[in-house]
C-alpha positions in Angstrom: -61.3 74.7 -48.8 -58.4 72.6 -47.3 -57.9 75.2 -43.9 -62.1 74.9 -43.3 -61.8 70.9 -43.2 -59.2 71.0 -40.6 -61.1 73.7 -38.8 -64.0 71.2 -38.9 -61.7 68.5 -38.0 -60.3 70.4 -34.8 -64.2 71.0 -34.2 -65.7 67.7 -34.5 -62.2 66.4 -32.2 -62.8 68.8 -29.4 -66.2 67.9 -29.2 -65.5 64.1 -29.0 -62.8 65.0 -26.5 -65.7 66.7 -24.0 -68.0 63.7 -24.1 -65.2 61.4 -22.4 -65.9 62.7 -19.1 -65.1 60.0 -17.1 -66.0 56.3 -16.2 -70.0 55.8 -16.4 -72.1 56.1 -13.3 -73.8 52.8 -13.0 -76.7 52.2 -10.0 -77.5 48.5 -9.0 -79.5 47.6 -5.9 -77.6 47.4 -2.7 -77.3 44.0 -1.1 -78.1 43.6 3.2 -76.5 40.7 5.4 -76.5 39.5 8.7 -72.8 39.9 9.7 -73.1 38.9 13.2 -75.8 37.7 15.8 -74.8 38.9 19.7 -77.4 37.6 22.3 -77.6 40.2 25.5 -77.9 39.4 28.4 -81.4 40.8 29.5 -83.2 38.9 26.2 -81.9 41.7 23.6 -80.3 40.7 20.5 -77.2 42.9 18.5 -77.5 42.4 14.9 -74.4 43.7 12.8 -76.5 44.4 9.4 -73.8 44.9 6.9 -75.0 47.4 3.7 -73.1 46.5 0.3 -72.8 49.3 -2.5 -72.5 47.3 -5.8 -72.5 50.8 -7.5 -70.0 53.1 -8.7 -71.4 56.1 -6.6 -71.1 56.6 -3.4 -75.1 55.9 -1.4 -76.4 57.4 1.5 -79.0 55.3 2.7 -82.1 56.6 4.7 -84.1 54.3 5.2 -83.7 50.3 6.1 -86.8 48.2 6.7 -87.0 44.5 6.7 -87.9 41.4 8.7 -85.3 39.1 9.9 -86.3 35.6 10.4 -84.3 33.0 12.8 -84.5 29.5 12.1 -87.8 29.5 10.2 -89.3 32.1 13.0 -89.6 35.5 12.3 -87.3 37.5 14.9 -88.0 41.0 14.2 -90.2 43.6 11.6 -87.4 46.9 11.6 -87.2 50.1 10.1 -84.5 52.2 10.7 -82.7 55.3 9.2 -79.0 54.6 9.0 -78.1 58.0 8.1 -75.1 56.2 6.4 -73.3 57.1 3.4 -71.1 53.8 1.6 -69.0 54.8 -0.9 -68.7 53.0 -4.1 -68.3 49.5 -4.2 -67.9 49.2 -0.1 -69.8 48.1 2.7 -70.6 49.4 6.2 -72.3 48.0 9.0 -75.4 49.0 11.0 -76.0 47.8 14.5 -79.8 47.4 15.5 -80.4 46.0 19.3 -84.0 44.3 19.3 -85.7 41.9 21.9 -86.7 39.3 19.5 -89.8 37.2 19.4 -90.6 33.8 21.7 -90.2 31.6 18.8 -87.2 32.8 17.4 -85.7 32.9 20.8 -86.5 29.3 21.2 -84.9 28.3 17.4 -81.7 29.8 18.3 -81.7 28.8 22.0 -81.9 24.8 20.4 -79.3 25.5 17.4 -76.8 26.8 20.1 -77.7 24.2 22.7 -76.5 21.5 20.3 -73.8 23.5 19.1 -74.7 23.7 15.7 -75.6 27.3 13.4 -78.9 28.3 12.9 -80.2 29.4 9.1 -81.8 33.3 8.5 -83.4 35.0 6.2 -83.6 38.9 6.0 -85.9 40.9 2.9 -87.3 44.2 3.0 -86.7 47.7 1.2 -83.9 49.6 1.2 -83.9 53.7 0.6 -81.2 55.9 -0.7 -81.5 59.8 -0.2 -78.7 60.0 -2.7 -78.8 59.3 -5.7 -82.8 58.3 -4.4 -83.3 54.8 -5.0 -85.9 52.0 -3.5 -84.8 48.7 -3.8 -85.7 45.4 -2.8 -83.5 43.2 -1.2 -83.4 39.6 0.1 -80.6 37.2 1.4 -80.6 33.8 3.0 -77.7 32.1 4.4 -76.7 30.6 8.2 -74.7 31.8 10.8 -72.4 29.8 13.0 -71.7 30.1 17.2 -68.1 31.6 17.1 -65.7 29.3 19.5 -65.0 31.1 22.3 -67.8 33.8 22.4 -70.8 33.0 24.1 -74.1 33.7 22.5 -72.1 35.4 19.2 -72.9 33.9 15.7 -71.5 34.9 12.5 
């Protein structure tokens, strides 16, 4: 009887030993910032869109859209495919050149005239082929003239 307990023993350890396979995968909703605001010359805008990856699996994201409003005015609707994967826990930027609308244009043309920053708001859905997630997202904050660079907020 004694040799068929420790068989069971050695059983019931090897099977415990084949469930630790690793840290847990865990999925939470990406995050998407403004980074930086570049003003073109011509009337286009540069926005750095920076994608965060709060999980602890690498995302490829393939599809971004969103509206990005300036100063209370909303600047642009997007939707873009970033094609971009963000490993776990990291963050990679997107650029996306727009011409913006009149009165966001005008909000950011007053905040930078007086030398102050100007406050933004970007929401929309964010897609991920892999591991094929839709999330919400939405983030307010402001973004300040940088001295030194002309028409570049961050």
């Amino acid at each position: 009887m004694r040799p068929y307990r420790l068989l069971l023993l050695a059983l019931f350890a090897v099977l415990i030993a084949a469930c630790a396979g690793g840290p847990p995968k865990r999925i939470f909703p990406p995050q998407v910032t403004v980074q930086e605001l570049r003003l073109q010359d011509g009337g286009q805008w540069v926005a750095q869109l920076r994608l965060r990856n709060y999980s602890t699996v690498a995302m490829t994201f393939s599809r971004l859209q969103g509206t990005l409003t300036i100063g209370g005015q909303e600047a642009v609707r997007f939707d873009i495919d970033p094609g971009l994967a963000v490993g776990p826990g990291s963050t990679e930027l997107v650029a996306h050149s727009f011409a913006p609308s009149a009165a966001a244009r005008s909000a950011l043309d007053s905040a930078l005239a007086a030398g102050r920053g100007v406050r933004y708001r970007i929401a929309g859905e964010i897609r991920s082929s892999d591991p094929g997630t839709n999330d919400r997202y939405e983030y307010e904050s402001a973004l300040d003239p940088v001295p030194g660079l002309a028409g570049v907020l961050r």
